[in-house]
C-alpha positions in Angstrom: 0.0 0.0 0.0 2.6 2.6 1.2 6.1 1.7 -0.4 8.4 2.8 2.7 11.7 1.3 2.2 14.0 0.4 5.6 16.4 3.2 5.3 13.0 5.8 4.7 12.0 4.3 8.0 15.4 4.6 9.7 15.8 8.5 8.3 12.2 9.0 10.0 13.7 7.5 13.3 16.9 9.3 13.2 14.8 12.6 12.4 12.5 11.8 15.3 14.9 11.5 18.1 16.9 14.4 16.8 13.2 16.4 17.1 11.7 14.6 19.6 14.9 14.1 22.1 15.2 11.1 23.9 13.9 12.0 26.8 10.4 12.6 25.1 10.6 9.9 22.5 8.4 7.4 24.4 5.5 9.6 25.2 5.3 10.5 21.6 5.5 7.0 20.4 3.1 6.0 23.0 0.6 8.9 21.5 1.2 7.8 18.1 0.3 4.2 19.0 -2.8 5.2 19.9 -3.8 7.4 17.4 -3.0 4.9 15.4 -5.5 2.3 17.3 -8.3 5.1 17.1 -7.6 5.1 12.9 -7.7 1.5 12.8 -10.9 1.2 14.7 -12.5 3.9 12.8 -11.9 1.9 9.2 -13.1 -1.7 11.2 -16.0 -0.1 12.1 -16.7 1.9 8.3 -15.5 -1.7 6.6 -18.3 -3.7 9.0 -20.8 -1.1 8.3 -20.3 -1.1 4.7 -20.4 -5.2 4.7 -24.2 -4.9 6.5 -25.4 -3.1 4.3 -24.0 -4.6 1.3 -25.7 -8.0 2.9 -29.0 -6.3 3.6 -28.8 -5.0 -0.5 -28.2 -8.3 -1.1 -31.1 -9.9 0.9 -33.6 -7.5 -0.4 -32.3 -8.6 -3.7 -32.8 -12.2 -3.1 -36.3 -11.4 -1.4 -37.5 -9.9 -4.2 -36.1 -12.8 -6.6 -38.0 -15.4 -4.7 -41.0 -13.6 -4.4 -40.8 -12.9 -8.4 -40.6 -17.0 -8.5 -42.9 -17.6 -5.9 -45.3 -15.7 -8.0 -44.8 -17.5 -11.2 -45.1 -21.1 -9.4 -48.4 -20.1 -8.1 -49.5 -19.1 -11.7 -48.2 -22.0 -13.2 -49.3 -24.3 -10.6 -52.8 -22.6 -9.3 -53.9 -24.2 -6.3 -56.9 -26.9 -6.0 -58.9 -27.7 -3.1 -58.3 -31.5 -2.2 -59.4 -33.6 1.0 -56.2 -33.2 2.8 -56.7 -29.5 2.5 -60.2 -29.7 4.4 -60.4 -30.3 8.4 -60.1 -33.7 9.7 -63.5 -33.4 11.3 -65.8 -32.9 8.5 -63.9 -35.5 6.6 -65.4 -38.5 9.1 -69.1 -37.4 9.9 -71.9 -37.4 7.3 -73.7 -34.2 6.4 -77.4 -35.0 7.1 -79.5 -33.3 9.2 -80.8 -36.7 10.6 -77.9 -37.5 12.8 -77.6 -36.0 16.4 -75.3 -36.3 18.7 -73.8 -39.6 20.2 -74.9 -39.9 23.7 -72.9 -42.2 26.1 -73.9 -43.2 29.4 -71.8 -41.6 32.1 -69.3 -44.2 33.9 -69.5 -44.8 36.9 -65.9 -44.1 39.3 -65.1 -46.1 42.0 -62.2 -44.7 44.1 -59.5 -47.9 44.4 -58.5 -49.3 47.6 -55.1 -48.5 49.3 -53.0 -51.3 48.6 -50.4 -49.7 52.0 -52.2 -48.8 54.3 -50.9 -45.9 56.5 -48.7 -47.5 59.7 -49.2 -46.3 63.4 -46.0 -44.3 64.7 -45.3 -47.0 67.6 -45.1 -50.2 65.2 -41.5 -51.1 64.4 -40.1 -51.2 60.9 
């Protein structure tokens, strides 16, 4: 991207401490470091932003394509009423008048016996 040969680089150092001094040279580098942290995050977070919404073109693109064939497979292929489309519960009963409703004898419950019955608290175990 940026052609910087070695010796460019060592000439920028050499320049820098002569500038800078010694004594300083850290702190700068240090403040350089993180500027250079801040540019980096700045393009990570342009390049992710750009990639979402080159994704969500994309998806409206492909929405649109399937609705386009949806469409034409429904026109080609209209839809026909068969029995599995109609409920299961008129499929079973006839449709005359004449039939009422089934009516079934309530049963009658009786409650079962306790096969262990409950012990005293003095009988041993």
């Amino acid at each position: 991207m940026f052609d910087i040969a070695p010796t460019e680089l060592m000439l920028v150092a050499f320049v820098a401490l002569v500038v800078i001094g010694p004594k300083d040279l850290p702190k700068a580098l240090r403040v350089l470091g993180y500027w250079v942290g801040k540019a980096r995050g700045v393009a990570r977070q342009f390049r992710s932003g750009f990639d979402s919404m080159v994704r969500e073109a994309e998806l409206e693109e492909m929405e649109k394509k399937w609705a386009a064939e949806n469409e034409r497979i429904m026109r080609e292929h209209p839809v026909t009423p068969t029995e599995s489309e109609t409920p299961p519960d008129t499929l079973d009963t006839p449709h005359d008048a004449t039939t009422g409703p089934v009516m079934v004898e309530k049963p009658h419950v009786v409650p079962a016996e306790d096969p262990d019955p409950p012990r005293s608290e003095g009988a041993a175990s």
